[in-house]
N, CA, C and O atoms as a MOPAC input file, in Angstrom:
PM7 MOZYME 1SCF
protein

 N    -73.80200 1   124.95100 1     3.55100 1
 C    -72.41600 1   124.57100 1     3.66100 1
 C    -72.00100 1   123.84500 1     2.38300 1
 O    -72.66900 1   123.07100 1     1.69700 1
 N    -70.49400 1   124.35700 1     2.18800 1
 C    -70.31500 1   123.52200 1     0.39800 1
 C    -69.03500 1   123.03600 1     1.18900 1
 O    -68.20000 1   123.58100 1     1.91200 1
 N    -69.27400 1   121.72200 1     0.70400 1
 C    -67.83800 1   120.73800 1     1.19500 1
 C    -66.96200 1   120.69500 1    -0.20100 1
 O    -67.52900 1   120.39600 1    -1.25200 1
 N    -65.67500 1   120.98000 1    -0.17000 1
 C    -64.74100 1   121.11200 1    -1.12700 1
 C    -63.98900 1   119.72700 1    -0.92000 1
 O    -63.29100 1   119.59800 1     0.08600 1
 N    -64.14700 1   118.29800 1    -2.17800 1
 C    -63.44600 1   117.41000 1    -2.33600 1
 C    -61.62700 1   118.35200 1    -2.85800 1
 O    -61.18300 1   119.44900 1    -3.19600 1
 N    -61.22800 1   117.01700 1    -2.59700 1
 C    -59.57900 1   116.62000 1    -2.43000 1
 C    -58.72900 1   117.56500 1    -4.12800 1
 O    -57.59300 1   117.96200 1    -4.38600 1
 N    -60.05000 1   117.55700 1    -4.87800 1
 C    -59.63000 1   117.84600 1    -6.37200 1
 C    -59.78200 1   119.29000 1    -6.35100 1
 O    -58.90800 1   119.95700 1    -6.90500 1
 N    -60.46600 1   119.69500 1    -5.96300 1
 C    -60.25300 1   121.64900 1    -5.53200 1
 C    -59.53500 1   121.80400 1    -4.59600 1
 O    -59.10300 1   122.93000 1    -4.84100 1
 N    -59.10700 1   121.52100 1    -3.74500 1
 C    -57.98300 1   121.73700 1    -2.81700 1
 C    -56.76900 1   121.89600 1    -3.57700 1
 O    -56.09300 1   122.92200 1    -3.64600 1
 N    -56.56600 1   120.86500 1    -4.10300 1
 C    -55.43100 1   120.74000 1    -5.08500 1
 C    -54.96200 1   121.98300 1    -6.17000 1
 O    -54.02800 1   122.78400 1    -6.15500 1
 N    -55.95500 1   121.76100 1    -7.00300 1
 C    -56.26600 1   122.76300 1    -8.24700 1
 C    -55.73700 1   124.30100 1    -7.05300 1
 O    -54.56800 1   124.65600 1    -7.20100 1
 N    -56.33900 1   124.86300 1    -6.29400 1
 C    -56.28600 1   125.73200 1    -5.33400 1
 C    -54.85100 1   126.05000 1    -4.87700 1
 O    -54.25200 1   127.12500 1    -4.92700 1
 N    -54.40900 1   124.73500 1    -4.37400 1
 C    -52.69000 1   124.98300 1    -4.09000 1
 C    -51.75700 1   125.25600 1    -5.26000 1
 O    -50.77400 1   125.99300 1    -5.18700 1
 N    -52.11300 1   124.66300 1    -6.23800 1
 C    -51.14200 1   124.57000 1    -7.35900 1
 C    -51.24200 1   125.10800 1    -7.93400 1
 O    -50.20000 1   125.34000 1    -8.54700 1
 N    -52.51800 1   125.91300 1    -8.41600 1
 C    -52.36500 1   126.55500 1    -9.60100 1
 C    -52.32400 1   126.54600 1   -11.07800 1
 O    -52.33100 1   127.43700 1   -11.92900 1
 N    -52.26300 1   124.83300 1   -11.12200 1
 C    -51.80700 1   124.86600 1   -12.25500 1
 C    -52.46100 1   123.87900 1   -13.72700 1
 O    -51.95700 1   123.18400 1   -14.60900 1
 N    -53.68500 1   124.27100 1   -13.38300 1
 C    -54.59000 1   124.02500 1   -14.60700 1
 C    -55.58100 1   125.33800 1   -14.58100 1
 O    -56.37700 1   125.79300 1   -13.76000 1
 N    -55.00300 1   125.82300 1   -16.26400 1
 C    -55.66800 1   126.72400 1   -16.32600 1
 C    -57.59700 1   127.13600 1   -16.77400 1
 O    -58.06900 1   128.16600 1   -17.25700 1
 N    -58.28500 1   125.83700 1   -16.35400 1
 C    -59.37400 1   125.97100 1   -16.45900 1
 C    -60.34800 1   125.79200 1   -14.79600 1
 O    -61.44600 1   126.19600 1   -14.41400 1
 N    -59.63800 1   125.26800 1   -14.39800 1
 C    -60.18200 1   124.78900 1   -13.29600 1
 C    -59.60400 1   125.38500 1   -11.84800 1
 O    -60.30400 1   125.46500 1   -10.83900 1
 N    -57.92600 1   125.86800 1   -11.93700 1
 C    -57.66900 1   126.54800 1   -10.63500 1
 C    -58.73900 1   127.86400 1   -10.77300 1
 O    -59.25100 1   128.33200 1    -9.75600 1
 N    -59.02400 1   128.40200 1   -12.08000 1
 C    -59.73600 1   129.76600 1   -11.26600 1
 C    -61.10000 1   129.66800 1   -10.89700 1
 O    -61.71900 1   130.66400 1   -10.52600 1
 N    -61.76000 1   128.23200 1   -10.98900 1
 C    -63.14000 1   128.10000 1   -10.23800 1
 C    -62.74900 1   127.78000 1    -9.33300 1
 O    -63.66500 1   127.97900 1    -8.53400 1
 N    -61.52400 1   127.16700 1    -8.55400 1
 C    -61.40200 1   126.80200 1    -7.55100 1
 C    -60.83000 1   128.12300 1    -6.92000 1
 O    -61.13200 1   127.94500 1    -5.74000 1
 N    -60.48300 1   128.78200 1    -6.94900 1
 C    -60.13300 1   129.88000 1    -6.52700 1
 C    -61.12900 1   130.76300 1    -6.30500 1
 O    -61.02100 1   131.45500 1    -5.29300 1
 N    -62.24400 1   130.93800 1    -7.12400 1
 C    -63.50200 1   131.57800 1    -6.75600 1
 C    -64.31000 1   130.92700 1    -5.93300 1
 O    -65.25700 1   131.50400 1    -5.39700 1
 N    -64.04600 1   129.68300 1    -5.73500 1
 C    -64.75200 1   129.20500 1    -4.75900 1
 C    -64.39600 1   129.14800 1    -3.21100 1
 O    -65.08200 1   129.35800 1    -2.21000 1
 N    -63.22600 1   128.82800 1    -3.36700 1
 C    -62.32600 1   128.47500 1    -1.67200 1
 C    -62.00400 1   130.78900 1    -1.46000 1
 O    -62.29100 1   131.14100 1    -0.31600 1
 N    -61.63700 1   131.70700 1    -2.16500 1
 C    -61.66600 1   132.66600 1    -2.22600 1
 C    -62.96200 1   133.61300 1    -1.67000 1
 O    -63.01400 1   134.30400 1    -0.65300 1
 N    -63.50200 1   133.49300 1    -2.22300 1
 C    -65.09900 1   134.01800 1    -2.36300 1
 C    -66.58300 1   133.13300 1    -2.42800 1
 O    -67.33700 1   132.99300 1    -3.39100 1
 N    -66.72900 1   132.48300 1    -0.74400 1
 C    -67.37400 1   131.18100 1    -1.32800 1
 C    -69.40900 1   132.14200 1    -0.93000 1
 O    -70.49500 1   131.57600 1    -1.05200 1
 N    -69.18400 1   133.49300 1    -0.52100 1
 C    -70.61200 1   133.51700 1    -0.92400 1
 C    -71.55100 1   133.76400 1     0.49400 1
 O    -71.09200 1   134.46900 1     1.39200 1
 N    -72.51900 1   133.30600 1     0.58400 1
 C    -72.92000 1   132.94900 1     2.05600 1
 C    -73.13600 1   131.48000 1     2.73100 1
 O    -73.82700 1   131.11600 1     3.68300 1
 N    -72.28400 1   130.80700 1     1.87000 1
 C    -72.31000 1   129.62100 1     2.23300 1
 C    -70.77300 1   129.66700 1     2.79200 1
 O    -69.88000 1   130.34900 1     2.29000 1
 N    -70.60300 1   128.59100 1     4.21900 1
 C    -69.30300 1   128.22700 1     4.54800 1
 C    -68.30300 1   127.26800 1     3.87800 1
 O    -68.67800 1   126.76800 1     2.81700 1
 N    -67.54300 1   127.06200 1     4.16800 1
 C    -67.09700 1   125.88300 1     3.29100 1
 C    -66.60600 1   124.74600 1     4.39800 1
 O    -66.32900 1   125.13100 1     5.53400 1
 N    -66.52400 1   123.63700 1     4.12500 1
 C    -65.99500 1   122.74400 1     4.83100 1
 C    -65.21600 1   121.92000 1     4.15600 1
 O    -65.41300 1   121.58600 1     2.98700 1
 N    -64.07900 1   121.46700 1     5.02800 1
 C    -62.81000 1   120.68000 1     4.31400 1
 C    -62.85500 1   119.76200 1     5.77700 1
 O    -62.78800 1   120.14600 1     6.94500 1
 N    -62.98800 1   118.48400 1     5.23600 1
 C    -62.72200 1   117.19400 1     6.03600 1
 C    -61.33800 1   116.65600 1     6.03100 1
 O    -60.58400 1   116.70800 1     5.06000 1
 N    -61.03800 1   116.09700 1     7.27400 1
 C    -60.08700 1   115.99900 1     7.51500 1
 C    -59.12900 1   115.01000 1     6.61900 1
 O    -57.90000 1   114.95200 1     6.65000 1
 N    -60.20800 1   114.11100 1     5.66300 1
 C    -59.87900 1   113.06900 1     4.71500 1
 C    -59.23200 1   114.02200 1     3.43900 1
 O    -58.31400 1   113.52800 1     2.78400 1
 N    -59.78700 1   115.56400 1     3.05800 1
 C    -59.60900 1   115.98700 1     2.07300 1
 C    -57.99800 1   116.52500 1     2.36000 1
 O    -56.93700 1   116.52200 1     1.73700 1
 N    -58.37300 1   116.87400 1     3.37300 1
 C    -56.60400 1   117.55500 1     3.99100 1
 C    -55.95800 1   116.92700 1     3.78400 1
 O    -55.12200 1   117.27300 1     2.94900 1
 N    -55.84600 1   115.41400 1     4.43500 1
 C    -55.21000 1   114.35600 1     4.54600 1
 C    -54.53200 1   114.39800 1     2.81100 1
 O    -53.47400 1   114.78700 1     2.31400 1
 N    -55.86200 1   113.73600 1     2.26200 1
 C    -55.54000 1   113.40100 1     0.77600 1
 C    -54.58800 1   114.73000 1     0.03600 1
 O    -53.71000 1   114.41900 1    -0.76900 1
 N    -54.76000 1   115.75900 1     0.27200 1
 C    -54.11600 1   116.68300 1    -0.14400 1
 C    -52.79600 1   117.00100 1     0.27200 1
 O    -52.20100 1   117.52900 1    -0.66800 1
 N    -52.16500 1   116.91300 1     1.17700 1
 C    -51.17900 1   116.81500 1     1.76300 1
 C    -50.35100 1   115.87500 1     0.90300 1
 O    -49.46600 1   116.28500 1     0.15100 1
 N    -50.72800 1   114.38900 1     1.06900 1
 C    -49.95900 1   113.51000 1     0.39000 1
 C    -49.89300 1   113.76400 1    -1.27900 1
 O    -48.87200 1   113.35400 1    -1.83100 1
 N    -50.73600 1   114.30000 1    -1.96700 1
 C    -50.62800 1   114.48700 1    -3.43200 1
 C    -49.28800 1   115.34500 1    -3.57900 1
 O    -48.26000 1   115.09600 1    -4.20900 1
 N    -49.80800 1   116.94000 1    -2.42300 1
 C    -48.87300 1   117.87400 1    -2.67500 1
 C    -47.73800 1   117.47300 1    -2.41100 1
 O    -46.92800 1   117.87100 1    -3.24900 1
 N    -47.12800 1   116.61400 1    -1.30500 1
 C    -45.60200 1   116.64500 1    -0.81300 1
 C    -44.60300 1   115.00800 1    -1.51600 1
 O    -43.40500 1   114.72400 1    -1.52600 1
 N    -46.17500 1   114.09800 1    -2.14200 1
 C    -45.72600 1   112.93000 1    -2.46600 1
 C    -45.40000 1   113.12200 1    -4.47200 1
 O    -44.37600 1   112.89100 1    -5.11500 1
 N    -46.71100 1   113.60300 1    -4.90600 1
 C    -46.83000 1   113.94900 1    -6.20000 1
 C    -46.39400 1   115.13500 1    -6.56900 1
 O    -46.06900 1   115.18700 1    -7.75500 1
 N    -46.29400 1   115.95300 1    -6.05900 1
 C    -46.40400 1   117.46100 1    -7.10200 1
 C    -44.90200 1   118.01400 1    -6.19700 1
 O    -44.48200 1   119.17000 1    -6.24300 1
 N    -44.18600 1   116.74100 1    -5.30700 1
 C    -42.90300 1   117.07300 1    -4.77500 1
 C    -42.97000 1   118.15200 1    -3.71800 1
 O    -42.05300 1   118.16000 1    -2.89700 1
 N    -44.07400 1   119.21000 1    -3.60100 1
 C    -43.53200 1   120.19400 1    -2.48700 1
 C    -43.23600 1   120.05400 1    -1.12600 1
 O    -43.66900 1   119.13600 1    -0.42900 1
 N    -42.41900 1   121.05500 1    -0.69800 1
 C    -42.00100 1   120.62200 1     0.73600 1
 C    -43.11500 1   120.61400 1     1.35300 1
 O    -44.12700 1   121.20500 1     0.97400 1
 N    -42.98100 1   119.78900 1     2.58100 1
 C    -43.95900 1   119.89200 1     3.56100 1
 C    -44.52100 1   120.83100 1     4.47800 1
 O    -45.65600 1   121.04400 1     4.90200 1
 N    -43.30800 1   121.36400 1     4.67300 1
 C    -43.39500 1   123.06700 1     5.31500 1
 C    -44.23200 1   123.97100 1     4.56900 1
 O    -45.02900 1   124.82200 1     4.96500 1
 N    -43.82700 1   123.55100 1     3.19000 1
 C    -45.05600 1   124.61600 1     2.67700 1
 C    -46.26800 1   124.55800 1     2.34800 1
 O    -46.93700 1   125.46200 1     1.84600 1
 N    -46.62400 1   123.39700 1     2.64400 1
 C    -48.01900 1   123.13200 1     2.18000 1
 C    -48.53800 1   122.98300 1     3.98300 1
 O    -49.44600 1   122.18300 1     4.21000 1
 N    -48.09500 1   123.55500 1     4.85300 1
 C    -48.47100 1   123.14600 1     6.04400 1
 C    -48.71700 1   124.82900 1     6.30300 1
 O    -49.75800 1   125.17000 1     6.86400 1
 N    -47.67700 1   125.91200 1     5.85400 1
 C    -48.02400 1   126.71800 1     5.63500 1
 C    -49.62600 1   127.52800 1     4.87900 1
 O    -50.42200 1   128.29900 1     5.41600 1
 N    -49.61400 1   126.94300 1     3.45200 1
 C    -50.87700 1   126.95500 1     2.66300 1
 C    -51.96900 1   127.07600 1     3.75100 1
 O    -52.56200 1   128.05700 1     4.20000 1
 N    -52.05500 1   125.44300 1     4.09000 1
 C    -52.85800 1   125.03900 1     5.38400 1
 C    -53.61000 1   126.09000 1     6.45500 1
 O    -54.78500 1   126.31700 1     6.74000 1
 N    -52.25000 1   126.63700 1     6.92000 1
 C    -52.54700 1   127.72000 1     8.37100 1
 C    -53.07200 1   128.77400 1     8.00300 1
 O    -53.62200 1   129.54500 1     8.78900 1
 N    -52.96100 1   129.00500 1     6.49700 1
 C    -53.66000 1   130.75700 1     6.04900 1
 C    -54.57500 1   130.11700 1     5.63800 1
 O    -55.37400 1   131.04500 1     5.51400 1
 N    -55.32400 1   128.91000 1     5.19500 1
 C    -56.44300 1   128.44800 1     4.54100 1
 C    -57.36500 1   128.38800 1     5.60000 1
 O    -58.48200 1   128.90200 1     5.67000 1
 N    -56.66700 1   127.59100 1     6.53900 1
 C    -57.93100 1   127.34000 1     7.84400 1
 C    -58.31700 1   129.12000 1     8.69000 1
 O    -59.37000 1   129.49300 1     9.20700 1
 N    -57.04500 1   129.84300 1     8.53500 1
 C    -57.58400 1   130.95100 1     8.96200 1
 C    -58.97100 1   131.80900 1     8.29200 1
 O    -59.71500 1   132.58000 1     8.89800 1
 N    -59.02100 1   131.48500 1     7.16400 1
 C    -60.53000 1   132.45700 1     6.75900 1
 C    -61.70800 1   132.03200 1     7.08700 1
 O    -62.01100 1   130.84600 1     6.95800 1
 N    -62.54800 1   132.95200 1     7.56100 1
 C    -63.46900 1   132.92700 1     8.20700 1
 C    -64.55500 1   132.34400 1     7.25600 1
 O    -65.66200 1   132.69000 1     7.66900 1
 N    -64.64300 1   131.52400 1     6.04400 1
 C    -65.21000 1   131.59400 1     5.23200 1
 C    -65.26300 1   129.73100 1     5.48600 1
 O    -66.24600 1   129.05000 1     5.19300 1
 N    -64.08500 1   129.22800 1     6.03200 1
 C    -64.42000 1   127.66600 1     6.68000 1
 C    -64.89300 1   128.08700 1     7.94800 1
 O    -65.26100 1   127.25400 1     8.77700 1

C-alpha cells in the first residue's frame, strides 16, 4: 500500500507544476500493484488548499473527489 501525502494530491488536482504533476499523475493514475491510500487528514488538507489557496469552487473539488475515490486503485 503507498499512502499519497497532501503534496501529490494537490500537484494531481492542479496541474500545475510542470515537474512534479506528471509523477503525480503516474502515480494516483497508474499506481501498479500496489493500492493507494489517502487519509482522511490528506483530503481534509487538500480541500482547504484547493478552495482556500488555489480559490476553486468547492463543488469542484468535491467533484475531483467522487471520480478519485471511485478507482479501484484506492
Amino acid at each position: 500500500m503507498l499512502g499519497v501525502d497532501t503534496n501529490v494530491l494537490i500537484r494531481f488536482l492542479t496541474t500545475d507544476d510542470e515537474v512534479q504533476t506528471p509523477k503525480a499523475n503516474r502515480l494516483l493514475a497508474k499506481p501498479g500493484n500496489h493500492p493507494i491510500y489517502l487519509s482522511m487528514l490528506v483530503l481534509a488538507e487538500a480541500y482547504n488548499v484547493m478552495t482556500k489557496v488555489k480559490k476553486q469552487p468547492a463543488d469542484a473539488v468535491l467533484e475531483s473527489y467522487r471520480l478519485l475515490l471511485r478507482s479501484p486503485a484506492l
